[in-house]
TIZANU-606702 format. One record per residue (C-alpha): residue number from 0; residue in three letters; chain; x negated, y, z. Coordinates in nm, 3 decimals, padded with zeros to 5 digits. Last residue first. Layout:
N
(NUM, "ALA", "A", (X, Y, Z))
...
This chain:
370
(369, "UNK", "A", (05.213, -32.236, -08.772))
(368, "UNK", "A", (05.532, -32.220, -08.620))
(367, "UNK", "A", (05.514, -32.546, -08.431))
(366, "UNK", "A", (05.168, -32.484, -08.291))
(365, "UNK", "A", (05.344, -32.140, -08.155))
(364, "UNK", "A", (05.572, -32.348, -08.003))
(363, "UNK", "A", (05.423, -32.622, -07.827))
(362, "UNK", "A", (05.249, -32.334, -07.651))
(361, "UNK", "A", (05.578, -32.156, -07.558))
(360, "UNK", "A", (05.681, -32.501, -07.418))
(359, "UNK", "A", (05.341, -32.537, -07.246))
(358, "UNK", "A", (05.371, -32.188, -07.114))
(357, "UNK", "A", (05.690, -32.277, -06.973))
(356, "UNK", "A", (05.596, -32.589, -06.824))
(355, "UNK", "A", (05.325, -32.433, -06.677))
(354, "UNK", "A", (05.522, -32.143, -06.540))
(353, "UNK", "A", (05.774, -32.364, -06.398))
(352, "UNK", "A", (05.502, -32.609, -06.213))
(351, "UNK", "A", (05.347, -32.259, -06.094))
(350, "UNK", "A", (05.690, -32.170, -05.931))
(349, "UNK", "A", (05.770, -32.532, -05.754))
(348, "UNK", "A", (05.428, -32.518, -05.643))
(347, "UNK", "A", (05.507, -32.174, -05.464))
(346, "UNK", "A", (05.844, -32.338, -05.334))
(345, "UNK", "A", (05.634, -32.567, -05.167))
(344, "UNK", "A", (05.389, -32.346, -05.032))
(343, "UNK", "A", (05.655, -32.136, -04.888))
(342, "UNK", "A", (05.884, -32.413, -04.713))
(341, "UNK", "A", (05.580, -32.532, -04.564))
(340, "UNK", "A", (05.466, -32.204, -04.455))
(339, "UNK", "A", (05.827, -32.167, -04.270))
(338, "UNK", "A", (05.757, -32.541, -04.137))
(337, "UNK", "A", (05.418, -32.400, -04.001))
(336, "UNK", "A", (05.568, -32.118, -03.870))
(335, "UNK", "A", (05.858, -32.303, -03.711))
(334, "UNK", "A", (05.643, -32.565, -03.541))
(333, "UNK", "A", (05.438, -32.245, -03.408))
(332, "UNK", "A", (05.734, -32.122, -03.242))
(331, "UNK", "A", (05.853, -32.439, -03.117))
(330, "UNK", "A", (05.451, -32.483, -02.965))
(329, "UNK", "A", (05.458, -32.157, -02.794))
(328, "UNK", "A", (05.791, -32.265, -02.665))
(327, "UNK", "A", (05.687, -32.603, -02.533))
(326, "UNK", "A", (05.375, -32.441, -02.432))
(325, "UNK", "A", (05.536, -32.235, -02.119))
(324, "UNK", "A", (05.692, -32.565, -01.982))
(323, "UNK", "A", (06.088, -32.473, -01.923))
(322, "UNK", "A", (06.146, -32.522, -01.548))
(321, "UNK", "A", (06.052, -32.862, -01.354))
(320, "UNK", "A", (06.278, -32.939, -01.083))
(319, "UNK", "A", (06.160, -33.100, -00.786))
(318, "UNK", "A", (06.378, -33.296, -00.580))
(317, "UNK", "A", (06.480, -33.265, -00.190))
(316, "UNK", "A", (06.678, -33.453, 00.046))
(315, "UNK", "A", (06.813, -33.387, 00.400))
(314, "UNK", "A", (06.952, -33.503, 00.735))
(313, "UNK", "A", (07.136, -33.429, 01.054))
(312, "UNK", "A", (07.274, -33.108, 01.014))
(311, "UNK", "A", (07.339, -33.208, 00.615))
(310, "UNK", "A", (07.123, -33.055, 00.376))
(309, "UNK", "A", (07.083, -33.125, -00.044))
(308, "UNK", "A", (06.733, -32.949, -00.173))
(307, "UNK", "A", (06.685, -32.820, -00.534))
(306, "UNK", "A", (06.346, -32.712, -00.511))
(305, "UNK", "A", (06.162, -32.522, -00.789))
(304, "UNK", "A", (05.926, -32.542, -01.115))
(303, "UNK", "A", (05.593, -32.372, -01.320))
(302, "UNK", "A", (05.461, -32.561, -01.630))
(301, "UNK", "A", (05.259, -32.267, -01.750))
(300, "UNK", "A", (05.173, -32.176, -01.435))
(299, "UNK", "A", (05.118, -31.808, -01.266))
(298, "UNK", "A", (05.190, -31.616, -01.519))
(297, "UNK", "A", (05.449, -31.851, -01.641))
(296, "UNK", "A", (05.656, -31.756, -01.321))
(295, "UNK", "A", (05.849, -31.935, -01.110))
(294, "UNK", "A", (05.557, -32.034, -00.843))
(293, "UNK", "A", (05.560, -32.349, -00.729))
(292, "UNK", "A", (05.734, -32.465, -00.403))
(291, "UNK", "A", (05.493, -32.594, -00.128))
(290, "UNK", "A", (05.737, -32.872, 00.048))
(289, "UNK", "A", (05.690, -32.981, 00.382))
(288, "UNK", "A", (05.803, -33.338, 00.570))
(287, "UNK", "A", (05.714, -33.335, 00.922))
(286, "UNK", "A", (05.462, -33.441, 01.172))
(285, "UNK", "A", (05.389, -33.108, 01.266))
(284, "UNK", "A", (05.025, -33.112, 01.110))
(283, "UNK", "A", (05.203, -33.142, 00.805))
(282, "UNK", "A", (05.332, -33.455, 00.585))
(281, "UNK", "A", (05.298, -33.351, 00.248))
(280, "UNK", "A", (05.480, -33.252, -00.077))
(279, "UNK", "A", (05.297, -33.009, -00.294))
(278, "UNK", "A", (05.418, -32.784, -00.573))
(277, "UNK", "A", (05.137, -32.524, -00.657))
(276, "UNK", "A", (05.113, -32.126, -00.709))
(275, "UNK", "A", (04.944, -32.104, -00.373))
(274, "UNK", "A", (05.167, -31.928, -00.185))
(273, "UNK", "A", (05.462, -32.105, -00.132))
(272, "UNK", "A", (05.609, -32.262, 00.181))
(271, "UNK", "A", (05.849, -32.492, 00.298))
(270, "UNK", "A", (05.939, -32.663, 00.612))
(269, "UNK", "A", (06.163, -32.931, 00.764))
(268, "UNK", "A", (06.243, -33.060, 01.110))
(267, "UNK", "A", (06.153, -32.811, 01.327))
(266, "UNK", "A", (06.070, -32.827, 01.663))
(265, "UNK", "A", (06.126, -32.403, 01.700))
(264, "UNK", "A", (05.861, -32.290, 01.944))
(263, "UNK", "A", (05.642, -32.579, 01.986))
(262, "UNK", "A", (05.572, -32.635, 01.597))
(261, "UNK", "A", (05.580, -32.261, 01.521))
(260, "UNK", "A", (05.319, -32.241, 01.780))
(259, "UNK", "A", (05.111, -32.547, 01.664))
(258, "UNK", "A", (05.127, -32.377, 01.292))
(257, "UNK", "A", (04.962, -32.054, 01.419))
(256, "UNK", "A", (04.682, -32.190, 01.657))
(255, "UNK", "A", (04.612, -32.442, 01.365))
(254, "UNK", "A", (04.611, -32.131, 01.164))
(253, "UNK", "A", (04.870, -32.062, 00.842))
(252, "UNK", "A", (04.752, -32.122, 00.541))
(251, "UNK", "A", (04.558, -31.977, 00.224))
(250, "UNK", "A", (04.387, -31.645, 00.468))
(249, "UNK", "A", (04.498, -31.698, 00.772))
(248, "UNK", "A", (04.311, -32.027, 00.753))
(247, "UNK", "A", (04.096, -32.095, 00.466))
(246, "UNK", "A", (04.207, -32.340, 00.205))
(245, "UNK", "A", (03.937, -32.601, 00.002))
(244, "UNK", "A", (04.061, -32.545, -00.346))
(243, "UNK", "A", (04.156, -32.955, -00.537))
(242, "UNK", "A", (04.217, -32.870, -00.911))
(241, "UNK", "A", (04.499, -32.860, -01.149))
(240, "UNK", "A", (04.743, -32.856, -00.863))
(239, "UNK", "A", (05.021, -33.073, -00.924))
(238, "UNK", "A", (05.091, -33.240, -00.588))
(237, "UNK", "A", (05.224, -33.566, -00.435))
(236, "UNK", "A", (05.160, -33.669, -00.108))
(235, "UNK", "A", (04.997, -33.358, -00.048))
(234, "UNK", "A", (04.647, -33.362, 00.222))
(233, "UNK", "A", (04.415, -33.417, -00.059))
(232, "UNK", "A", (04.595, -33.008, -00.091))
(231, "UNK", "A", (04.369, -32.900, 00.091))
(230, "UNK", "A", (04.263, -32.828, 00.473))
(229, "UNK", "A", (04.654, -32.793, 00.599))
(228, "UNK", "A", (04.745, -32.551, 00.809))
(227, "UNK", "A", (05.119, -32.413, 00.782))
(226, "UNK", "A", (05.197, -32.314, 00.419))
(225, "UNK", "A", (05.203, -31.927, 00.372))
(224, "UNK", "A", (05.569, -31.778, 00.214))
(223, "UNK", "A", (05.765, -31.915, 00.514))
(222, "UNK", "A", (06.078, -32.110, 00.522))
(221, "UNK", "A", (06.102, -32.328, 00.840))
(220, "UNK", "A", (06.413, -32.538, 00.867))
(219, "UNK", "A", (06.582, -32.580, 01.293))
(218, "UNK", "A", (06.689, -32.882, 01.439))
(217, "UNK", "A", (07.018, -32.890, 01.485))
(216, "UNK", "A", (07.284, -32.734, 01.728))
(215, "UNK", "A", (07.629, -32.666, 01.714))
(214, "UNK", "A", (07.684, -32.282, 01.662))
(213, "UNK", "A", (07.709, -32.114, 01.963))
(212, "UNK", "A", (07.933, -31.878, 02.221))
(211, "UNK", "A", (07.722, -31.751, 02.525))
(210, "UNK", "A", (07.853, -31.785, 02.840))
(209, "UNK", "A", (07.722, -32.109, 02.947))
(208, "UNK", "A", (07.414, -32.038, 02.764))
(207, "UNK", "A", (07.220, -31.916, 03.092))
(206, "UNK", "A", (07.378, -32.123, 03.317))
(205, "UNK", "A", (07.355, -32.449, 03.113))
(204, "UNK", "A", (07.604, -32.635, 02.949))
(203, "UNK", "A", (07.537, -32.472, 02.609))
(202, "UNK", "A", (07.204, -32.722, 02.597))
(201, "UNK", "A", (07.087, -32.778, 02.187))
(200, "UNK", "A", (07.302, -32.470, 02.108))
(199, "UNK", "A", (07.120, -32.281, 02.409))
(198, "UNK", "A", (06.813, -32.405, 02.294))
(197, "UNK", "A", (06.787, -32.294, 01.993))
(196, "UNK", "A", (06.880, -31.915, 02.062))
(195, "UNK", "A", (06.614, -31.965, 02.335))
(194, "UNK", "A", (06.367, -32.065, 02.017))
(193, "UNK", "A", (06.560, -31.773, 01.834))
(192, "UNK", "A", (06.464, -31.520, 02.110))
(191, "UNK", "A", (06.047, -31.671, 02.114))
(190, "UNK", "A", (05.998, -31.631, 01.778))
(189, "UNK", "A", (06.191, -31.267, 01.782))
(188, "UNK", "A", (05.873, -31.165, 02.061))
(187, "UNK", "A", (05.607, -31.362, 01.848))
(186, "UNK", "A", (05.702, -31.159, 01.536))
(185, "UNK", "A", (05.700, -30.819, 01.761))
(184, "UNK", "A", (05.322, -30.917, 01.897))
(183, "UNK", "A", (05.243, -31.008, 01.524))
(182, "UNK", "A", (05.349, -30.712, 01.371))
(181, "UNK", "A", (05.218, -30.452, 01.650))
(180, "UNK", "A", (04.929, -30.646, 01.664))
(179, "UNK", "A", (04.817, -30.853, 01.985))
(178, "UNK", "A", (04.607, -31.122, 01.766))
(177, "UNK", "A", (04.876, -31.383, 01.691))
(176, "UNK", "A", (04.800, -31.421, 01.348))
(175, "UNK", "A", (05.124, -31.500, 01.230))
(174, "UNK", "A", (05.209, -31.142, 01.105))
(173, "UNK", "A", (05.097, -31.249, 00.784))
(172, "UNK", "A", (05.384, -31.549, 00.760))
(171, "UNK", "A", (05.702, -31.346, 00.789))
(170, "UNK", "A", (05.893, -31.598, 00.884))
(169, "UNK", "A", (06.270, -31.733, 00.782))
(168, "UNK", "A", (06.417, -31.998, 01.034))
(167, "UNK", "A", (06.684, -32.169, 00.910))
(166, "UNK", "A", (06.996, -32.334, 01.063))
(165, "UNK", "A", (07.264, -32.529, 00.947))
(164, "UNK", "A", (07.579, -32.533, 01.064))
(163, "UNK", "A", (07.701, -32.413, 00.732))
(162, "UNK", "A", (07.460, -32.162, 00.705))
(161, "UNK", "A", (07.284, -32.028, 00.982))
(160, "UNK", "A", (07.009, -31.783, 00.927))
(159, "UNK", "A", (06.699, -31.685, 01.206))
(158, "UNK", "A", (06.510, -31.389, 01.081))
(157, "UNK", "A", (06.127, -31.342, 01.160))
(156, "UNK", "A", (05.968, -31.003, 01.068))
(155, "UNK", "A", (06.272, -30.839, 00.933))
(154, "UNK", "A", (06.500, -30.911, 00.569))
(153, "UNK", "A", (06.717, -30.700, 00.485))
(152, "UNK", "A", (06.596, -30.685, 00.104))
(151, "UNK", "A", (06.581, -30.316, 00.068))
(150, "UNK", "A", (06.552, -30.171, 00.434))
(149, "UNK", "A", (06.311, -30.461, 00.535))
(148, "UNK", "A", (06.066, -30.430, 00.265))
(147, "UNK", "A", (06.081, -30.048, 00.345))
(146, "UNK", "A", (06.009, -30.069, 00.690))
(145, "UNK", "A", (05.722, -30.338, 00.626))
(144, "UNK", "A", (05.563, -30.099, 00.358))
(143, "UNK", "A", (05.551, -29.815, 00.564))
(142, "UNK", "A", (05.510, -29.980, 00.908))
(141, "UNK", "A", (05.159, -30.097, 00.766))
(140, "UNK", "A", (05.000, -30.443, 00.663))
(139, "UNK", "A", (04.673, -30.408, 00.498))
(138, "UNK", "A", (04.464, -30.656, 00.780))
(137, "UNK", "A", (04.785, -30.859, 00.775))
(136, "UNK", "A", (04.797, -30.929, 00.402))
(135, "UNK", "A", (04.970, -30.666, 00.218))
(134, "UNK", "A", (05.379, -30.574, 00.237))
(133, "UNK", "A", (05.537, -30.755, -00.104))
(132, "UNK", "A", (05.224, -30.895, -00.247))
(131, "UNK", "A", (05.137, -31.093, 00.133))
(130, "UNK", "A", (05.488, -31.232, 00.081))
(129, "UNK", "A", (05.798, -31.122, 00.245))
(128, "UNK", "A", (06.081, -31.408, 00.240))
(127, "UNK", "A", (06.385, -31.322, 00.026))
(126, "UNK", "A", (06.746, -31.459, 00.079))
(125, "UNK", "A", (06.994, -31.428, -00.158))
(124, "UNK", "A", (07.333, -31.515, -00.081))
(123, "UNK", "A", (07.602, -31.692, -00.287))
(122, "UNK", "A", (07.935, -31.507, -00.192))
(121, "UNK", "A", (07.955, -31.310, -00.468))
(120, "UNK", "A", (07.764, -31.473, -00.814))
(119, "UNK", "A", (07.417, -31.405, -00.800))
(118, "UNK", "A", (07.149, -31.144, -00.990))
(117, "UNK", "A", (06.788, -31.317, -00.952))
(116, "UNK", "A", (06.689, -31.046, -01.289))
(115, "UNK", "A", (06.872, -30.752, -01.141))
(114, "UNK", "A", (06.795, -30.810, -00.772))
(113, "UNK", "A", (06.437, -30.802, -00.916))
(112, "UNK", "A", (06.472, -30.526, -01.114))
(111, "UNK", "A", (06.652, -30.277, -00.897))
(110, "UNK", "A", (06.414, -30.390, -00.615))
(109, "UNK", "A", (06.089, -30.316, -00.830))
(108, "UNK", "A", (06.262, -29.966, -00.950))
(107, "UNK", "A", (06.323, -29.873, -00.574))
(106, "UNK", "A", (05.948, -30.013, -00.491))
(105, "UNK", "A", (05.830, -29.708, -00.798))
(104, "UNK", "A", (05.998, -29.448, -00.627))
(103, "UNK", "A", (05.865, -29.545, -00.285))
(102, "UNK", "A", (05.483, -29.544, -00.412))
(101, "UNK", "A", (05.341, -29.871, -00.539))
(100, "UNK", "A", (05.004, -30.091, -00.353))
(99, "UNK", "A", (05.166, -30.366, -00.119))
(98, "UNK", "A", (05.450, -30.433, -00.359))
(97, "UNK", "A", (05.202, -30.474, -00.682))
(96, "UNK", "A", (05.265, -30.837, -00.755))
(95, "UNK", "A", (05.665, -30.877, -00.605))
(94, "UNK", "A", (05.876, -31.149, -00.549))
(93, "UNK", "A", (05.589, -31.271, -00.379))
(92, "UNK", "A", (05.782, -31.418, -00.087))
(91, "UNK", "A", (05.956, -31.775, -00.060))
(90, "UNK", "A", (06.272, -31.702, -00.273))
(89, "UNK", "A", (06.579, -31.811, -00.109))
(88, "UNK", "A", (06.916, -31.926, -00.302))
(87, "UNK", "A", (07.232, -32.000, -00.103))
(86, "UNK", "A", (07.530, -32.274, -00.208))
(85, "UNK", "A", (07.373, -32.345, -00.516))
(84, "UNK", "A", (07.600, -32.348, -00.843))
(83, "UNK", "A", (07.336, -32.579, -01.003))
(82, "UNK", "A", (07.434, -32.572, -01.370))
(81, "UNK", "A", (07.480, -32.190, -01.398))
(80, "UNK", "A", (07.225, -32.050, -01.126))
(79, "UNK", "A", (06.938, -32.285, -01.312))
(78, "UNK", "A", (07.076, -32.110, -01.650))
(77, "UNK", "A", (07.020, -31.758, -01.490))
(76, "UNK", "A", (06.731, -31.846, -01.311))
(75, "UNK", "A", (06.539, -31.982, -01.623))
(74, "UNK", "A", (06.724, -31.676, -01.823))
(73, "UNK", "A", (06.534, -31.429, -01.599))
(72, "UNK", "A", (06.239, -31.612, -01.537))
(71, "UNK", "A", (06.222, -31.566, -01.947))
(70, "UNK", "A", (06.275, -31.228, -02.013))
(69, "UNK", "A", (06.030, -31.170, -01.723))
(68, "UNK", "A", (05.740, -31.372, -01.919))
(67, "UNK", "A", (05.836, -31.166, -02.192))
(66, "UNK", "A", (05.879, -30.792, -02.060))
(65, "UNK", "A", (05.573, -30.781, -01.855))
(64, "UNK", "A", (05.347, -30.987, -02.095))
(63, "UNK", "A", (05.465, -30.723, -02.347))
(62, "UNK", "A", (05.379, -30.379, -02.090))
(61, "UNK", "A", (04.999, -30.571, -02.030))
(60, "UNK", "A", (04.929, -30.644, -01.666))
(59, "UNK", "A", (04.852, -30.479, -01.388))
(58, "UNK", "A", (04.932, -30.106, -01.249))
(57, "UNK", "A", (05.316, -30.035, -01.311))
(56, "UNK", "A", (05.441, -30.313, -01.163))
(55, "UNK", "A", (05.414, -30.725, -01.265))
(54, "UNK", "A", (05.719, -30.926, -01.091))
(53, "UNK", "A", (05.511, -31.194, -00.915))
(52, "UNK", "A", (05.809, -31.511, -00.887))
(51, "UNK", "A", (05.626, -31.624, -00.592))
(50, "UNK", "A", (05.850, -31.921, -00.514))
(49, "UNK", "A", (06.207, -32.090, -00.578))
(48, "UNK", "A", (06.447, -32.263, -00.350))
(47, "UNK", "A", (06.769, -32.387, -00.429))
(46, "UNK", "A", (07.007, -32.491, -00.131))
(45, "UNK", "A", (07.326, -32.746, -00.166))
(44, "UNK", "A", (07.477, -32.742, 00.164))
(43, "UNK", "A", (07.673, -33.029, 00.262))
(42, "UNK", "A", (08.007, -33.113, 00.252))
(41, "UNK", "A", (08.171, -33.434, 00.221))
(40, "UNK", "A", (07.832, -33.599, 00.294))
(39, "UNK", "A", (07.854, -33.431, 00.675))
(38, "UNK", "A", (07.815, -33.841, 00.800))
(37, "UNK", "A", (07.776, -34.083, 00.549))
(36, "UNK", "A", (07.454, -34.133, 00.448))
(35, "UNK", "A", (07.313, -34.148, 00.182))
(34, "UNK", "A", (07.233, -33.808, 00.059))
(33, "UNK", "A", (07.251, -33.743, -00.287))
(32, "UNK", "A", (06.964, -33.482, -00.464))
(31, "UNK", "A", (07.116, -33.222, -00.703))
(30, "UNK", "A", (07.030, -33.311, -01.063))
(29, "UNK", "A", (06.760, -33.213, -01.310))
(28, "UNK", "A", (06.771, -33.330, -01.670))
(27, "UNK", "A", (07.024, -33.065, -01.735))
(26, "UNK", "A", (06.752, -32.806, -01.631))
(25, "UNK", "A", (06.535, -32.830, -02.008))
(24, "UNK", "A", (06.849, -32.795, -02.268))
(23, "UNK", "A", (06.979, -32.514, -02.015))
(22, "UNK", "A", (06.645, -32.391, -02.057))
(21, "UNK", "A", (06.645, -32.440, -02.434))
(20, "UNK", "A", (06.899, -32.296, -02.486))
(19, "UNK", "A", (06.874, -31.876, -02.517))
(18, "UNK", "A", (06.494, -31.810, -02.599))
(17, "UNK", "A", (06.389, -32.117, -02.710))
(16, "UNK", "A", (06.678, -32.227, -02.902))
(15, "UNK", "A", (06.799, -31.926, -03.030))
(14, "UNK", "A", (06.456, -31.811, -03.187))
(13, "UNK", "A", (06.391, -32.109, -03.338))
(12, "UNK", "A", (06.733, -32.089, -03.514))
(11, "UNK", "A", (06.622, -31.750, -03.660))
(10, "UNK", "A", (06.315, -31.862, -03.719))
(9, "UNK", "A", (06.433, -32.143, -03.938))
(8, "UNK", "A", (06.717, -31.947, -04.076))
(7, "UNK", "A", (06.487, -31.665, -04.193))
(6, "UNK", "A", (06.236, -31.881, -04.337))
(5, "UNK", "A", (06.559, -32.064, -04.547))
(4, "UNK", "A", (06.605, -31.702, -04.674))
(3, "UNK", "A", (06.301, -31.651, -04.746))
(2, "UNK", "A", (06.281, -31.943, -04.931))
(1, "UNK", "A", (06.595, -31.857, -05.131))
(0, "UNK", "A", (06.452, -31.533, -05.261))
């Protein structure tokens, strides 16, 4: 009985570690990126920014692969939320997989999930960006499912957020397409407010500001769920794409047409984008710095990963954190099995060496007798 005892502890502890430490174990190594310099370093915002976290619905996807890989985005975001304290949290679209094709009833239970699983402290806001899984791409987008999108998560076409004097532009990237639809046409129309917005901080003496009370002004961050053009990711400065996918506008990216709006509407300084399941870091078509977040879920990368990004008015940093690597458990588990067979072979031998000698005793005997 005492190996299955010592089985039991080794699973047992197993089990702890990988399913209640190991992330913290994992996210200590990360650490909030330090501005230099001086100005605004007293206090500046401390933004984490996570990607396409593709909650399965009722439709795809096996009920256990469900449950796990959720279990574990769960106490990923729960430990990153822990050590990182962020300041504001935004998830770059996809929070859902079947968004675009579930009744009502069923987007209710999505949201009650999803706000359940990326559940902050008060006063930390979440801010979620509409992916082409939340509402459809823009050929499948329809008043019903943008309505709702916006009636659950507050969050419209194009949203413009300011956060310690800070200011970030959130986009609903499939009604970029700039061909007269309803979406797009209303997209363009908010585009075009928040770029006067912009202005008017940038130029308050003017007549048409004068009047208007403003934050300070600084050049504006994009968050978007579609990265703006780029041809492939040979265009990342760093990436960790397994392979290199040639990326169709529209379709993988923004347009050319789409990106150069964004570009002369806001001037941004800083972008980022997920989408396509990969962490990249490149200089865009813009001319600045943008970061395509990974997606948080294993079922999308085994080794998936976020942003932790420090922000001052005038200046940023960000680091990539990686999350728990999918194999790393699989492997822990299988380390226990093997040790637990270990344990169970070796007490076996320890049993058969005790029969021997016993049946060697009761052979020495029964020659003894005779």
């Amino acid at each position: 009985m005492r190996f299955l005892y010592a089985c039991f502890v080794i699973v047992l502890c197993a089990l702890i570690f990988c399913e209640y430490v190991a992330d913290f174990v994992v996210l200590q190594k990360c650490k909030w990126p330090e501005i230099k310099r001086k100005k605004y370093v007293d206090d500046p915002l401390r933004a984490m920014i996570l990607a396409d976290p593709h909650l399965l619905g009722p439709h795809r996807g096996h009920w256990l692969d469900k449950l796990y890989r959720e279990w574990h985005m769960t106490r990923a975001f729960q430990a990153a939320s822990r050590l990182f304290q962020p300041d504001v949290v935004f998830v770059l679209g996809d929070l859902f997989d079947e968004g675009d094709m579930v009744s009502d009833k069923q987007f209710q239970e999505y949201v009650w999930r999803y706000l359940k699983m990326f559940h902050l402290p008060p006063g930390i806001p979440l801010i979620s960006v509409a992916g082409n899984h939340d509402v459809g791409f823009h050929y499948k987008m329809h008043p019903f499912f943008m309505s709702r999108f916006e009636s659950y998560l507050n969050n419209s076409s194009v949203n413009l957020y300011t956060i310690k004097q800070i200011h970030f532009v959130v986009i609903n990237s499939m009604a970029m397409e700039a061909d007269g639809c309803m979406f797009c046409t209303q997209a363009e129309d908010q585009l075009k407010n928040i770029s006067r917005t912009l202005h008017c901080m940038k130029y308050p003496l003017e007549a048409e500001c004068a009047r208007t009370r403003r934050h300070p002004y600084s050049q504006p961050i994009i968050l978007q769920h579609f990265p703006t053009y780029r041809i492939s990711d040979t265009m990342c400065e760093e990436h960790d794409a397994p392979y290199i996918e040639a990326f169709r506008e529209r379709f993988h990216v923004l347009s050319k047409d789409a990106t150069d709006m964004l570009g002369e509407l806001l001037k941004p300084r800083l972008a980022f984008a997920g989408h396509s399941h990969h962490f990249c870091h490149s200089v865009n078509r813009l001319g600045i710095d943008e970061y395509t977040v990974a997606s948080f879920s294993w079922r999308n990368k085994v080794n998936p990963s976020f942003m932790l990004a420090t922000i001052t008015p005038d200046d940023y940093v960000v680091s990539k954190c990686k999350m728990l690597p999918q194999q790393f458990v699989f492997n822990s588990y299988l380390s226990a099995g093997i040790l637990c067979l270990i344990v169970i072979g070796f007490q076996l031998r320890k049993c058969i060496q005790r029969r021997r000698q016993s049946s060697a005793a009761d052979h020495r005997k029964v020659n003894y007798l005779d």
